[in-house]
N, C-alpha and C positions, 0 to 999 in steps of 0.2 A: 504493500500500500504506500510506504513512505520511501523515498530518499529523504536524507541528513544532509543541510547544507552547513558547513561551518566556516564563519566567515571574521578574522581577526578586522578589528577597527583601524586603526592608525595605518594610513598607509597604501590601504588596501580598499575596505567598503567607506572611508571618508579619510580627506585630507591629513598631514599628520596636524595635530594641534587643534582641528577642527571639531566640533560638536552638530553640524549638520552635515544629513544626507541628503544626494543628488537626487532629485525628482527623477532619474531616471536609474536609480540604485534603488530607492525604494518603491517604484512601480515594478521593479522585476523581485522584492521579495515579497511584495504582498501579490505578485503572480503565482510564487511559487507554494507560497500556502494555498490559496486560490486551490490549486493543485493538489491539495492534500501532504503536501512535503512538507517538513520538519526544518526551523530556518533557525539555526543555533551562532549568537556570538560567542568568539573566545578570544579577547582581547587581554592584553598584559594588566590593562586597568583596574583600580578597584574597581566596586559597585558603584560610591556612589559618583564617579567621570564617567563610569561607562552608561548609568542613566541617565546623567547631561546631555546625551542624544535624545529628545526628548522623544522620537520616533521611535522608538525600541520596543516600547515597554507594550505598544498594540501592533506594532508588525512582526514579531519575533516572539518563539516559543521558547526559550533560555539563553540565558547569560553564560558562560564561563569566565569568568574573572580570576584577577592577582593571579596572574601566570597560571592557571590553573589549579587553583588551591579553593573556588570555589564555583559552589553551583546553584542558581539562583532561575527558578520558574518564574515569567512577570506574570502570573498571575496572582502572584506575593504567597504561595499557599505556603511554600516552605524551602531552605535555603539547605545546601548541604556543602560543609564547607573541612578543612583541613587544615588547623594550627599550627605556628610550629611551636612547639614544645616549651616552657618557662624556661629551663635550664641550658638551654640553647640560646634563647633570646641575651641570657646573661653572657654567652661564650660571645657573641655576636659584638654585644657592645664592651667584653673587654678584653676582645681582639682587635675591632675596629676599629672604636669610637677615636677621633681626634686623627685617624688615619686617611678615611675616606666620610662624607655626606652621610651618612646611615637615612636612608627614605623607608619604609615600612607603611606594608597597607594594611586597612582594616578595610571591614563593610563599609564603615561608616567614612571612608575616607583616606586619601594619603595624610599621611604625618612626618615630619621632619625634625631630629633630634638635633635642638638646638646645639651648635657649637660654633668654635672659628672659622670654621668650612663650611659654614652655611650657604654665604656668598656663592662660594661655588656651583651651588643647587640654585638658584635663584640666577644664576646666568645661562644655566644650562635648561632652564624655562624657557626664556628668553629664544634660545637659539632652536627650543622643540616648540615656542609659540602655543605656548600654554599657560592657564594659571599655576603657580604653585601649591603645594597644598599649605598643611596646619602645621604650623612649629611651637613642637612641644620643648618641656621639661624633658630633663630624665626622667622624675618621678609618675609621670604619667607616662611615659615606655615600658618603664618596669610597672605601673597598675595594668595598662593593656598586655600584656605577657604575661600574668597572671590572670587575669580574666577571658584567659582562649581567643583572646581579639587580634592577633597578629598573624596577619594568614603570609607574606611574604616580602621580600625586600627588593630596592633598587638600593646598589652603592654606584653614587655619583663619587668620580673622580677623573682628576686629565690624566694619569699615571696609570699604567697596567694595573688592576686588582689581583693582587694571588689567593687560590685558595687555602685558607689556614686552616678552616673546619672542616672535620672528612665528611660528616652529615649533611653538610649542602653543597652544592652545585651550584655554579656562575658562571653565567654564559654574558658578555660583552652584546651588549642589544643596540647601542646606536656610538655616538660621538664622547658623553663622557659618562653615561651608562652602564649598569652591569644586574643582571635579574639574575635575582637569590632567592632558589629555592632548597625544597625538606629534597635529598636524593629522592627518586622517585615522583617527584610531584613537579609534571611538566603543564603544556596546554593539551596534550592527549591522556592525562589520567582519569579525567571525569569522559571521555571518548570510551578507552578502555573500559573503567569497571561501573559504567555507567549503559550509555547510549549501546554497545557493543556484547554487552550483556543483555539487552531488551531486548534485539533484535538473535540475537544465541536462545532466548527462550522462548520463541518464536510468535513472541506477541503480533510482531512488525516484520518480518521479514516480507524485502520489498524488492522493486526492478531496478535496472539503471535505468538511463534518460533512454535507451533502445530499447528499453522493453528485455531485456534479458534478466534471468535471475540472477540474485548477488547476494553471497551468503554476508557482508558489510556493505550494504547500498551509503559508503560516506563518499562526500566530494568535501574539497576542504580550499578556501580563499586565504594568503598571507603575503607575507612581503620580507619577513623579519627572519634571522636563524630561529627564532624560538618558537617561529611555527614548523619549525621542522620533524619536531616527532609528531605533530599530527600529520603533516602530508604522511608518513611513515605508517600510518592508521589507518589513513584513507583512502577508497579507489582510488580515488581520482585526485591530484593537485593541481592548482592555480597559483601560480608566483604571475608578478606582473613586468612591464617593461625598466620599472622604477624600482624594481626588488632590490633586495641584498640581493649579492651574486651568491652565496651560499643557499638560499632559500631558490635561485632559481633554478640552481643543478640540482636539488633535490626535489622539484618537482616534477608532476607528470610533463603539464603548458607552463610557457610561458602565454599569459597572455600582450599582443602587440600594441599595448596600450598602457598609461600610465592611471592612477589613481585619481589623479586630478582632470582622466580624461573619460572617468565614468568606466574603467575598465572591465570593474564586474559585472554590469550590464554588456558589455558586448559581451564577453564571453558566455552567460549564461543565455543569450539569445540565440548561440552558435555553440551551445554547449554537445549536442548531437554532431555538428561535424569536429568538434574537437576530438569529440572518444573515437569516431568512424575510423583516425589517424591510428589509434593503437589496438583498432581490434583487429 
């Protein structure tokens, strides 16, 4: 019955820095529900950036957020999400703090551990053309870390980050960027033991766009390395002409278009002569 469409934000289905979608990006996902398909974001964002789209929340059947550490239905019924740990959060800030920007998302919001490298996050806004978020205390980092509210990090720095903790993984995402996650917890975990389970228990098992059977009907939209264990997930990948070049050899298409030229709408117009290519 369904194809899964999943489709990262920045980059990709809208400008990076932007909060609206192209009239002609969201005619083709509320085509695709139209169609009885499943139109899922999984953007690096927390919730509540990736709700500032303010189209989401009635043209799209789920969120993936904070790199993958949560999972959010808009019909608000209930959110499934992935902490990292108290005792981690403390390894975090006293290996890092004062080295690199510490950013940490919640639901409720990015937050920024006030220090003398603040500045540095606050220009690195600037060059992603975005608001910044909320600059805390320590002591409200460490209350959110005890309250399960920390679902994952960005360390901002101009300097290579290395990894100093064996329990996360940092992957370099743009210019002075680097996304921290729990190992294990990418933007294809909630794909995996989620969506890919539903469709394993065969509530949903559905066609490709030709009508053929497919034991994972996913097709997956990105731009960024860190959508790359989802293409890894999914039939079908989409990188655009504006990608990371990593993200574009990891996918199936390149599509010949750039994000700011409504990319995912050509493609999913032409999404049947794309696949006709590999079959």
């Amino acid at each position: 019955m369904y194809n899964f469409y999943f489709f990262d934000l920045d980059g990709t289905l809208v400008e990076k820095g932007s909060n609206e979608i192209s009239k002609e990006n969201l005619k083709v996902l509320k085509q695709l529900r139209k169609n009885n398909n499943l139109v899922i974001i999984n953007t690096g964002r927390d919730l509540k950036r990736a709700l500032a789209v303010k189209e989401l929340e009635d043209n799209v059947d789920y969120l993936i957020c904070s790199m993958g550490a949560l999972l959010y239905e808009t019909t608000g019924k209930w959110t499934k999400k992935i902490s990292v740990p108290c005792e981690l959060c403390k390894e975090v800030f006293d290996k890092y703090f004062g080295k690199v920007v510490i950013v940490y998302k919640t639901a409720d919001g990015e937050k920024i551990i006030d220090s003398d490298l603040t500045p540095i996050y606050l220009e690195n806004c600037k060059l992603e053309n975005r608001e910044p978020g909320q600059i805390v205390s320590t002591e409200t980092y460490f209350n959110d870390s005890k309250n399960e509210e920390i679902l994952n990090y960005v360390f901002v720095s101009k300097e290579p980050v290395a990894s100093l903790i064996s329990d996360l993984d940092i992957t370099k995402s743009y210019d002075y960027g680097n996304d921290v996650n729990i190992k294990g917890v990418d933007k294809s975990y909630f794909i995996k033991e989620y969506f890919l389970n539903w469709l394993d228990a065969g509530i949903s098992l559905g066609k490709d766009p030709l009508g053929d059977p497919l034991h994972h009907p996913c097709i997956a939209f990105g731009d960024g390395e860190n959508d790359i264990p989802t293409f890894k997930v999914c039939d079908y990948s989409f990188s655009l002409l504006d990608s990371n070049s990593k993200a574009q050899e990891n996918s199936t298409f390149i599509i010949p278009k750039k994000a700011s030229e409504n990319g995912v709408a050509y493609a999913i117009k032409k999404l049947n002569k794309f696949i006709k290519e590999v079959k």
